[in-house]
TIROKOL-702916 format. One line per field, with one value per residue (C-alpha): chain; residue in one letter; x, y, z. Coordinates in nm, 4 decimals. Each point is the difference from the previous one (the first is absolute). Example, Ala and Ser with C-alpha at 12.3 -4.5 7.8 and 13.67 -1.06 7.14 Angstrom:
REM residues 2
ch	(A, A) $
aa	(a, s) $
X	(1.2300, 0.1370) $
Y	(-0.4500, 0.3440) $
Z	(0.7800, -0.0660) $
END
This chain:
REM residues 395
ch	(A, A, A, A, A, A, A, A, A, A, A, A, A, A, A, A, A, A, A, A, A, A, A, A, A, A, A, A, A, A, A, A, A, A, A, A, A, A, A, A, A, A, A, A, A, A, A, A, A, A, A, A, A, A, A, A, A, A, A, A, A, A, A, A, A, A, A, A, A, A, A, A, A, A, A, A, A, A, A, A, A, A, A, A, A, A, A, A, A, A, A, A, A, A, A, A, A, A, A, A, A, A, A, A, A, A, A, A, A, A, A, A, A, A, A, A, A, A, A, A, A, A, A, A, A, A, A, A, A, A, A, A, A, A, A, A, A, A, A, A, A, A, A, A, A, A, A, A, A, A, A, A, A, A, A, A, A, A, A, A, A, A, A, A, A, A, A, A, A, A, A, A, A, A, A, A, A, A, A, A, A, A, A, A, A, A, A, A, A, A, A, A, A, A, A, A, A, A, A, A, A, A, A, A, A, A, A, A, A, A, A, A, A, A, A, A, A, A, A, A, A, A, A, A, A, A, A, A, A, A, A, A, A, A, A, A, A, A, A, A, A, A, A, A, A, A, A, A, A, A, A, A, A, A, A, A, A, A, A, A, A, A, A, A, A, A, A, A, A, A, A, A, A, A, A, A, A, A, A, A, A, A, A, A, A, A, A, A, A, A, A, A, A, A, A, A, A, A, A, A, A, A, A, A, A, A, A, A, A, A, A, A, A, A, A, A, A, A, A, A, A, A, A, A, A, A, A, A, A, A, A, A, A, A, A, A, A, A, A, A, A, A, A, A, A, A, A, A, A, A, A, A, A, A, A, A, A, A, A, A, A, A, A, A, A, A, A, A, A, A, A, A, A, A, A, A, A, A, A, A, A, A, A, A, A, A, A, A, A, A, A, A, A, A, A) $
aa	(x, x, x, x, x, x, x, x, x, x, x, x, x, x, x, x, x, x, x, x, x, x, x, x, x, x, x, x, x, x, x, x, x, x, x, x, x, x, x, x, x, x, x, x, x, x, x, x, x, x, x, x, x, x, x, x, x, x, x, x, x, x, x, x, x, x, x, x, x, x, x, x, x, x, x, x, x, x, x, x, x, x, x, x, x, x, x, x, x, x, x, x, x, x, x, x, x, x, x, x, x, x, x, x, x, x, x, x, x, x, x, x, x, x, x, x, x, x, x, x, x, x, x, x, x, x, x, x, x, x, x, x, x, x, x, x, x, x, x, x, x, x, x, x, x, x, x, x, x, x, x, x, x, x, x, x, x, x, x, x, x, x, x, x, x, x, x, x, x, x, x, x, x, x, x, x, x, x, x, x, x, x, x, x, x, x, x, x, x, x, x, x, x, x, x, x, x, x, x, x, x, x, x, x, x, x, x, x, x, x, x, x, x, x, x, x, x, x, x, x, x, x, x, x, x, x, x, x, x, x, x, x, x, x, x, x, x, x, x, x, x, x, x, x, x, x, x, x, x, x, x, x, x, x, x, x, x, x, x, x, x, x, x, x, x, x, x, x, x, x, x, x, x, x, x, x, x, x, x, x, x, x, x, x, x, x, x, x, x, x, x, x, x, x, x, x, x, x, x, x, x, x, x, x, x, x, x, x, x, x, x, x, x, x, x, x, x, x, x, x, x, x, x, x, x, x, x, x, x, x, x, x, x, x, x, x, x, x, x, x, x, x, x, x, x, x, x, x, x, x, x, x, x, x, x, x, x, x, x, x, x, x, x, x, x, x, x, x, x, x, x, x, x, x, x, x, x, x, x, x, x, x, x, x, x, x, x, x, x, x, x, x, x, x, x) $
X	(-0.8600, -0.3635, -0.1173, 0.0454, 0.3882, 0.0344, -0.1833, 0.2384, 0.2995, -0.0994, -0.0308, 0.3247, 0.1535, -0.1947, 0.1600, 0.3341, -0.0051, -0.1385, 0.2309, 0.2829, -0.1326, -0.0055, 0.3966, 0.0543, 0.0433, -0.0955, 0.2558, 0.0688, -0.1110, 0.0760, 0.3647, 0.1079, -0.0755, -0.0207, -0.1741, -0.3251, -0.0882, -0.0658, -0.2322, -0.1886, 0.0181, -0.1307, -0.2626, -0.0979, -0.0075, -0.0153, 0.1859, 0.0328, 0.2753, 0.2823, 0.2425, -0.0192, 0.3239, 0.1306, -0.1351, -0.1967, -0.2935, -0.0500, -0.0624, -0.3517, -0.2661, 0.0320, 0.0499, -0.3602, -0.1691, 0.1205, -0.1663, -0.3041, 0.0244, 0.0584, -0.3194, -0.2022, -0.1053, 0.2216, 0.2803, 0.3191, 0.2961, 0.1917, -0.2961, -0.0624, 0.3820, -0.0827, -0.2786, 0.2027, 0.3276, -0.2967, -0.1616, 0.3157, 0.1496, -0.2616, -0.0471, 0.3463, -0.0175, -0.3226, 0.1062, 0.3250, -0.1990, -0.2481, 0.2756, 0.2518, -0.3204, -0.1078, 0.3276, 0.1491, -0.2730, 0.1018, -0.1135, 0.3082, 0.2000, -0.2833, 0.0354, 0.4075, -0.0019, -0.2290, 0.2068, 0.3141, -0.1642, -0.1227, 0.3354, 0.1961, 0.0317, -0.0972, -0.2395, -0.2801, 0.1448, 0.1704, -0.2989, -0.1947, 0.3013, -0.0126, -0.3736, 0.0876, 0.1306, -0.1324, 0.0961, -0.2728, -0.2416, 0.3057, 0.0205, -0.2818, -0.0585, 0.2749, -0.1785, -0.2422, 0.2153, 0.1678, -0.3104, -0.1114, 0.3363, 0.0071, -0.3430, 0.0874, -0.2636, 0.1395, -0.2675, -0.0683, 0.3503, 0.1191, -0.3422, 0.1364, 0.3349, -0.0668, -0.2189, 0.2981, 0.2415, -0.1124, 0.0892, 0.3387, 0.2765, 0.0594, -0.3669, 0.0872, 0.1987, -0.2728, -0.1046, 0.3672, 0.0449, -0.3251, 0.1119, 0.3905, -0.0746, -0.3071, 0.3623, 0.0208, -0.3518, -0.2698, -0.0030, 0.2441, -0.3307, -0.1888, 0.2841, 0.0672, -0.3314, -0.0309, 0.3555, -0.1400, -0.3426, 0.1740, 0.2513, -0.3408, -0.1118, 0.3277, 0.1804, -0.2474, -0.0608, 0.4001, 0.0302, -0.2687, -0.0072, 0.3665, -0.1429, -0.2862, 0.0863, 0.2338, 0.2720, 0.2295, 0.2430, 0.1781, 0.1504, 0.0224, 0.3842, -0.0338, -0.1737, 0.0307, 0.1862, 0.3894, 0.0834, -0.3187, 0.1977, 0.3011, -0.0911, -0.1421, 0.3864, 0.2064, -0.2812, 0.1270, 0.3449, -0.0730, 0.0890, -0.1915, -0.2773, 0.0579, 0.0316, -0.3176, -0.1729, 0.1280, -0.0501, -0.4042, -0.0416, 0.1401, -0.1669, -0.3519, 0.0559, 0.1459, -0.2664, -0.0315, 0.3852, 0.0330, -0.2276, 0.0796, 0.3144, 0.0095, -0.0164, -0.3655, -0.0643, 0.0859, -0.1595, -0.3534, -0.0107, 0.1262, -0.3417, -0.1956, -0.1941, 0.2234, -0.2244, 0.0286, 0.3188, 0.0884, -0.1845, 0.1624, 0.3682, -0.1433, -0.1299, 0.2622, 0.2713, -0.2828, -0.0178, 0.4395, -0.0018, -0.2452, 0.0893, 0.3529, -0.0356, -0.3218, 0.1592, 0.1477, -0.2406, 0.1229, -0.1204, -0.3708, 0.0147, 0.1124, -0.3366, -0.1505, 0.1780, -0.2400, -0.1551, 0.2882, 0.0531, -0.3631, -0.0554, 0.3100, -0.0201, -0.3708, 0.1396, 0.3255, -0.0613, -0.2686, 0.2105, 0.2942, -0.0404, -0.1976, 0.3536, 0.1267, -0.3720, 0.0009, 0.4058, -0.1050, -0.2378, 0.1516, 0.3544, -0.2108, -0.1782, 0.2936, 0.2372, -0.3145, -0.0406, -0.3877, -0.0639, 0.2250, -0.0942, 0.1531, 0.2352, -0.0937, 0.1224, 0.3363, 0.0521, 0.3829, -0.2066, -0.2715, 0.1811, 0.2058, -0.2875, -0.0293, 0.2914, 0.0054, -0.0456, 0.1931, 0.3596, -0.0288, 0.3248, 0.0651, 0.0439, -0.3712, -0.0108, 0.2538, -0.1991, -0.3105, 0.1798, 0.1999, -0.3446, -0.1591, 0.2878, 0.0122, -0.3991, 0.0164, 0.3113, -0.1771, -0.2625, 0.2799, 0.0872, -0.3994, 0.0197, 0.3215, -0.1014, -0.3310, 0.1728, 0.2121, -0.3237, -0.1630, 0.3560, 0.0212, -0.3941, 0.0479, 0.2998) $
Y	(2.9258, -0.1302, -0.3356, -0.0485, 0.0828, -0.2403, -0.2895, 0.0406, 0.0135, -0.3738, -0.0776, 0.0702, -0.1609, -0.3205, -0.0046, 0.0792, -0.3342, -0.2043, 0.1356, -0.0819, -0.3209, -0.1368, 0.0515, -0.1586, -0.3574, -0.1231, -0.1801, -0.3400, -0.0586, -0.3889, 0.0321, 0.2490, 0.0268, 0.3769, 0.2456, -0.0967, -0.2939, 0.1591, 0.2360, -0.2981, -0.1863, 0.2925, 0.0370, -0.3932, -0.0289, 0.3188, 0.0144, -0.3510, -0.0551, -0.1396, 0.0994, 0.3581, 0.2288, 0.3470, 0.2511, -0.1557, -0.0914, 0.3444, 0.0787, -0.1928, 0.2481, -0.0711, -0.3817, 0.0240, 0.1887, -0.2120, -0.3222, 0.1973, 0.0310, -0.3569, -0.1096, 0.1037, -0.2944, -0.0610, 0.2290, -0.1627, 0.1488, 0.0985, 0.1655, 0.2111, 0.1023, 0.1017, 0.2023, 0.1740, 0.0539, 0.1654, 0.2508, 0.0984, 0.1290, 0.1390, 0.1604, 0.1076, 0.1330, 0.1984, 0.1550, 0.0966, 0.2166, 0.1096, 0.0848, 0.1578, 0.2307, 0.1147, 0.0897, 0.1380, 0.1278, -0.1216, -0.3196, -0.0263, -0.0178, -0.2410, -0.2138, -0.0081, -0.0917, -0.2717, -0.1026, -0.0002, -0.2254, -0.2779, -0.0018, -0.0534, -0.3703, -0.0738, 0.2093, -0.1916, -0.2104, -0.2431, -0.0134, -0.1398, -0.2499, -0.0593, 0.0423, -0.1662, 0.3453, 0.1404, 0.3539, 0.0469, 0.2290, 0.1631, 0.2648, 0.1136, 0.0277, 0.2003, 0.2956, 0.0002, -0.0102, 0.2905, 0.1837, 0.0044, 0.0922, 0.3065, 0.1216, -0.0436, -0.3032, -0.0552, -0.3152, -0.1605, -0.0060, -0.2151, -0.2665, -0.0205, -0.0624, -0.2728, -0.1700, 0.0454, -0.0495, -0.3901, -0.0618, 0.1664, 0.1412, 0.3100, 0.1267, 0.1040, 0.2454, 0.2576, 0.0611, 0.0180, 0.3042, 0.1369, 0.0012, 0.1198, 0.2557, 0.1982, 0.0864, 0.2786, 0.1201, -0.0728, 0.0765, -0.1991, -0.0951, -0.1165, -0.2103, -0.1525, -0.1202, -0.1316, -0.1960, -0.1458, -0.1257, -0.1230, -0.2287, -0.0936, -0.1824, -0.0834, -0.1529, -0.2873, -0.0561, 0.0001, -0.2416, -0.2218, -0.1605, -0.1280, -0.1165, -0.1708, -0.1673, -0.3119, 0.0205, -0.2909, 0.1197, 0.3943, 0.1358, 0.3488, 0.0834, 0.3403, -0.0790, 0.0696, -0.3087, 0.0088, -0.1034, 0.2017, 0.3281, -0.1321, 0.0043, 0.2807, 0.1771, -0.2326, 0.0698, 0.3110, -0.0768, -0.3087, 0.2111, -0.2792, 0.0898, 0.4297, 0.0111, -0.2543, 0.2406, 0.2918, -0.1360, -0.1129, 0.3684, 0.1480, -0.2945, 0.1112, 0.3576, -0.0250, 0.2057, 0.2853, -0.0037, 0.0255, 0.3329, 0.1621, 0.0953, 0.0237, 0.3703, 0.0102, -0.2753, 0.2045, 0.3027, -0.1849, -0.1722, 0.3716, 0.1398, -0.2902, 0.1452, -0.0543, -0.3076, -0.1617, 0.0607, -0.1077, -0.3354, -0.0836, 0.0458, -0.2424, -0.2527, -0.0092, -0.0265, -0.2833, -0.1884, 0.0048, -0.1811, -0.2643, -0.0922, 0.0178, -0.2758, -0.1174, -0.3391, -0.0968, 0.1611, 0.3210, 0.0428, -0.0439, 0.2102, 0.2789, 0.0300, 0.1606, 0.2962, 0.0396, 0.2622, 0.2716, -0.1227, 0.0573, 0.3469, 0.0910, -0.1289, 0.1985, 0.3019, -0.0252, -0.2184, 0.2426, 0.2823, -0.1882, -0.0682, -0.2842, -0.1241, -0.0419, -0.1248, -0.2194, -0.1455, -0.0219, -0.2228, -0.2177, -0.0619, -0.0899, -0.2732, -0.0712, -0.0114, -0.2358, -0.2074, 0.0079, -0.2418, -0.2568, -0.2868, -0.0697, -0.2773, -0.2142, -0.2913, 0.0762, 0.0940, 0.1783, 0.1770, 0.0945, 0.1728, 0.2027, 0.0779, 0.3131, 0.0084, 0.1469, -0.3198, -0.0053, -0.1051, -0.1245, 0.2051, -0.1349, 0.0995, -0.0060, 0.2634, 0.2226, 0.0268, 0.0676, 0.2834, 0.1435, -0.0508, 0.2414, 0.2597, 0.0435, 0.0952, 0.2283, 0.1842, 0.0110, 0.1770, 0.2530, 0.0488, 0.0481, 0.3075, 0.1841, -0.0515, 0.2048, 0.2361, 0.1004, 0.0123, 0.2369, 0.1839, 0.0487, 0.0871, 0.3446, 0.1154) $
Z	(1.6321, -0.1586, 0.0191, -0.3566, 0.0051, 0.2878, -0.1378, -0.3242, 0.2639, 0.1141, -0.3237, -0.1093, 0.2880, -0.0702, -0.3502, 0.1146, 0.2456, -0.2274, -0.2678, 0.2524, 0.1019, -0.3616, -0.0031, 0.2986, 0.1212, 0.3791, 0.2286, 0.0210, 0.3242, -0.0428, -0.0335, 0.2303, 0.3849, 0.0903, 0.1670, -0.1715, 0.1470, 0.3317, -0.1480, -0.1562, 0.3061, 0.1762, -0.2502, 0.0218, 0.3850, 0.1147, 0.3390, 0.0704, -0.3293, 0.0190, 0.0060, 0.1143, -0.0602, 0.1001, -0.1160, -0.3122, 0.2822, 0.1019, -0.3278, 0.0567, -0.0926, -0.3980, 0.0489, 0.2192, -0.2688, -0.2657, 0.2293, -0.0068, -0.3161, -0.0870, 0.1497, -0.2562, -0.2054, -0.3337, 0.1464, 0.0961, 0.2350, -0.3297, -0.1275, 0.3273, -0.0332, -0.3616, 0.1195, 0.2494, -0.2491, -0.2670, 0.2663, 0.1403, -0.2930, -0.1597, 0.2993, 0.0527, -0.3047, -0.0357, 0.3761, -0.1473, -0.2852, 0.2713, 0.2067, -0.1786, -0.1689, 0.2947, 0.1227, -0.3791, -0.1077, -0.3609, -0.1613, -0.1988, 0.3189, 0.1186, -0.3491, 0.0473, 0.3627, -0.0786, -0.3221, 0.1883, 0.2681, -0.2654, -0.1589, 0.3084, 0.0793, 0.2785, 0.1168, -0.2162, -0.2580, 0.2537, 0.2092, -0.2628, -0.0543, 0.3577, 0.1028, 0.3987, 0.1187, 0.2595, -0.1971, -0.2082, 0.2108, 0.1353, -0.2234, -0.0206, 0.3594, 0.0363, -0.2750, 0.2441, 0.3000, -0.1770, -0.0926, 0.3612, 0.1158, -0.2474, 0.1249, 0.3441, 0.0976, 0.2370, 0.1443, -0.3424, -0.0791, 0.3272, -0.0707, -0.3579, 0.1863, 0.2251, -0.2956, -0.2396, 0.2340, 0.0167, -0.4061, -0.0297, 0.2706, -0.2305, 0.0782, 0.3322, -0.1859, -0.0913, 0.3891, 0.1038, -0.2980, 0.1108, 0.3586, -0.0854, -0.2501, 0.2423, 0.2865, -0.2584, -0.0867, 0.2477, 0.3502, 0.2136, 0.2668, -0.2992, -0.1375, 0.3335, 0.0467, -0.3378, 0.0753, 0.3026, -0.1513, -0.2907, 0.2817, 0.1382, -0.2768, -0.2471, 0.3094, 0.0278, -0.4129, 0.0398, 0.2444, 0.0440, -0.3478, 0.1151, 0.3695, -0.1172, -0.3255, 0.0896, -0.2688, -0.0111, -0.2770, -0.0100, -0.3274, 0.1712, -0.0799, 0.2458, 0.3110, 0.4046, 0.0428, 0.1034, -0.3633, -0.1935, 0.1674, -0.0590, -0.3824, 0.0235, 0.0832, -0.2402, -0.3390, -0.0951, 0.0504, -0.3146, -0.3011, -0.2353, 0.1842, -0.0263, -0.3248, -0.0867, 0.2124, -0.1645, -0.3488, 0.1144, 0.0850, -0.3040, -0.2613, 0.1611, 0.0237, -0.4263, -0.1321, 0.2574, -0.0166, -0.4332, 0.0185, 0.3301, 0.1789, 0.3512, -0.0384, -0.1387, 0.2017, 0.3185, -0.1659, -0.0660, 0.3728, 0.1293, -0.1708, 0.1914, 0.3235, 0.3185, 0.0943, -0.3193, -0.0211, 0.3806, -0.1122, -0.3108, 0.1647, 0.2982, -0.2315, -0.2154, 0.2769, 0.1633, -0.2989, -0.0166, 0.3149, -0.0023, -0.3736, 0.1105, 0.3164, -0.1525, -0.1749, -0.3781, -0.2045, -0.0489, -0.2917, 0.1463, 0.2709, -0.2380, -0.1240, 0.3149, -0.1696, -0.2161, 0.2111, -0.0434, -0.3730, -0.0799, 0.1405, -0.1570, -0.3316, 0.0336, 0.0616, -0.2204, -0.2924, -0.1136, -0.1184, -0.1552, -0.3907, -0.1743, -0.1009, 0.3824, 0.1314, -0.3067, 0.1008, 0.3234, -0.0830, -0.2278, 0.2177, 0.3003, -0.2301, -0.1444, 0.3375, 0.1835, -0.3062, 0.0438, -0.2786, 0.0589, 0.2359, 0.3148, -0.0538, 0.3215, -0.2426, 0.1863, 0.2923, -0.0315, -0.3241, 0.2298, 0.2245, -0.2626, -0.1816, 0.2067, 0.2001, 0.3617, 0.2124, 0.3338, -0.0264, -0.3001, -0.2504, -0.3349, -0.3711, -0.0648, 0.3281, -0.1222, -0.3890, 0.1357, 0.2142, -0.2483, -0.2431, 0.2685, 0.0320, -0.3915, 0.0336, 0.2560, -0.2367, -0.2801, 0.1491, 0.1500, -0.3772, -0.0889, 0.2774, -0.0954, -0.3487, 0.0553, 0.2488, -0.2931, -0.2214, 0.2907, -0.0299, -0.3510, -0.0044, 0.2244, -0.1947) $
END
C-alpha cells in the first residue's frame, strides 16, 4: 500500500473519532466512584497512590505514560488521558484497515471491518466517553501481536507481549494463540522451545507486577484464593450471569451474525491457512474465558472479538449485496445507538443502556435481547431471500 493511501487512511480515522467524539459526552467522574479513580490516582502519583486495587494497578503502563504526559507545561492529567483515548483509536482503527488489507486483500473488506468497528459501542465510542481506560492501546497492539503471530515472529511478537501485556490482561492472548495454534504446524522441538522462552519472560511480567505493587483493595471476583476458586465453580451455574454472557457475545458479534451463517462462517475460516486458522480458534476460545471470569463488563470484554469479526467481515461482507452491506450497517448503528449519549445522568439507565452487566435481569435486559435476536433474523430473511434470487436466476 503507497504512502499516499496510508496517509488518507489516518485521515479518515481522525475524522471518524472526532466525528464520534462530537456525539459523545464524558463521565461524571464527580458523582460516581468507580474504576476510574485508580487510573487517575495512578496517573497523579504514580506508584505511591492511594489507594491501590486489584487488578486496576497492574494496569500501570498507560496511567505512567499519561504522567509523562502531564508534565508537559499547560497539559493537565485529563488532557494526557485525552491524548491517549485520541491515539488509541485512531490507531485502532487505521491498524484495523491496515490489517484486515493485508490479510483480505480487498479494501472494501478493509472499509467494512473498520466501519463495523466504529459502529460498535464500545470498542471506541465509550472510550472516548470514558477516556481513564487502560483499553485504548489495547487494540491495536493486539493487530500487531496478530501480524507477528501470522508471520511467524516469533521474538518480536513475545517483546510486544510482555510490553502489552502490562496495559490489558487480554494481550497475553496473542502469544498463548501463537504458541497453541504452532502443536499443529511447526515442528514440535521448535514449539517447545518457543513455549519455554515465552515462560521465561511472561512468568515474571505475570507475577511480579502483583509482588511488587502493594495493593490494599481487590475487586478480582476469580482469583487463587479459597473463595476466588470457589467463584470460579458456582459462575456458570448463575443463569443471570449465562445468559448476560451469552447475550454480550451475540450483541457484539450482530453484524457478522445478520450476513453470515455459521456455515460460511466455517467455510471462510476452513479456507484460512492451518496456522491462521489454529490461531483464530485459540483466540477466540482465549478471549471466552477471560471475558467470561474477567468481571461485570461483559459487554467490554466482548470487544477483544474484534479480531475474528474483522477478518471475517473482510473476507465475507465483500461479496454479499450493497443492500445486506448497507443493513448491516445501519442495524449495528441502530442496535448500539451510536448517536445517542450515554445516560450517566442515571445510573439504573446507565446500565440498561446497553444491557449485559453481570447479574443484573430486568425488562430493559430482556428488550435489548429480544432487540438483538430480531436483527440477527432479519438478516436470516435477507439470505434466504437472495438464495431464492440465486435459485430463480439458474433456472
Amino acid at each position: 500500500m503507497k504512502t499516499r493511501e496510508i496517509a488518507w487512511i489516518i485521515f479518515l480515522s481522525i475524522s471518524i473519532v472526532l466525528g464520534l467524539d462530537l456525539v459523545t459526552n464524558a463521565i461524571d467522574t464527580k458523582k460516581y466512584a468507580w474504576d476510574f479513580l485508580y487510573y487517575i490516582a495512578m496517573a497523579r502519583d504514580g506508584f505511591h497512590a492511594q489507594p491501590m486495587a486489584s487488578p486496576f494497578a497492574y494496569r500501570y503502563l498507560t496511567p505512567l505514560i499519561v504522567n509523562g504526559i502531564s508534565r508537559i507545561p499547560s497539559l493537565s492529567i485529563e488532557s494526557g488521558f485525552l491524548v491517549i483515548a485520541y491515539l488509541g483509536a485512531i490507531a485502532q482503527l487505521t491498524g484495523i484497515f491496515l490489517f484486515t488489507y493485508w490479510l483480505t486483500k480487498s479494501r472494501k473488506g478493509a472499509y467494512l471491518a473498520t466501519l463495523i468497528t466504529t459502529l460498535s459501542l464500545f470498542n471506541v465510542k465509550f472510550l472516548l466517553f470514558d477516556i481513564y481506560r487502560p483499553d485504548h492501546l489495547a487494540y491495536a497492539l493486539i493487530l500487531i501481536q496478530t501480524y507477528f503471530a501470522f508471520e511467524k515472529k516469533f521474538i518480536p511478537l513475545l517483546i510486544v507481549t510482555i510490553i502489552a501485556s502490562q496495559i490489558r490482561e487480554f494481550n497475553f492472548i496473542p502469544l498463548l494463540a501463537y504458541l497453541a495454534a504452532s502443536w499443529y504446524s511447526q515442528e514440535q522441538r521448535v514449539v517447545i522451545r518457543n513455549s519455554l522462552i515465552s515462560a521465561l519472560f511472561i512468568f515474571p511480567a505475570i507475577l511480579l507486577p502483583r509482588v511488587l505493587i502493594p495493593v490494599t483493595e481487590n475487586y478480582q471476583i476469580v482469583g487463587l484464593s479459597q473463595d476466588g476458586i470457589l467463584t470460579a465453580l458456582l459462575l456458570p451455574l448463575v443463569p443471570t450471569i449465562d445468559i448476560n454472557f451469552i447475550f454480550s457475545l451475540l450483541a457484539y458479534l450482530l453484524p457478522l451474525l445478520f450476513i453470515a451463517d455459521l456455515r460460511t462462517i466455517k467455510t471462510t475460516l476452513s479456507n484460512l491457512p492451518d496456522g491462521q486458522r489454529g490461531y483464530l480458534y485459540a483466540y477466540t476460545i482465549l478471549v471466552l474465558i477471560l471475558s467470561f471470569f474477567g468481571g461485570t463488563d461483559f459487554y467490554r470484554f466482548a470487544t477483544f472479538l474484534f479480531l475474528p469479526q474483522i477478518i471475517l467481515i473482510g473476507l465475507i461482507a465483500p461479496q454479499k449485496s450493497n443492500i445486506q452491506i448497507g443493513s448491516m450497517l445501519a442495524v449495528t448503528f441502530i442496535f448500539n445507538r451510536i448517536w445517542l449519549p450515554f445516560p450517566i445522568w442515571d445510573k439504573n439507565q446507565y446500565l440498561d443502556f446497553y444491557g449485559a452487566f453481570a447479574l443484573r435481569f430486568n425488562k430493559a435486559t430482556l428488550y435489548r435481547i429480544l432487540e438483538c435476536l430480531v436483527y440477527i433474523f432479519v438478516g436470516f430473511l435477507f439470505r434466504k431471500q437472495n438464495q431464492f434470487l440465486s435459485v430463480q436466476e439458474t433456472k
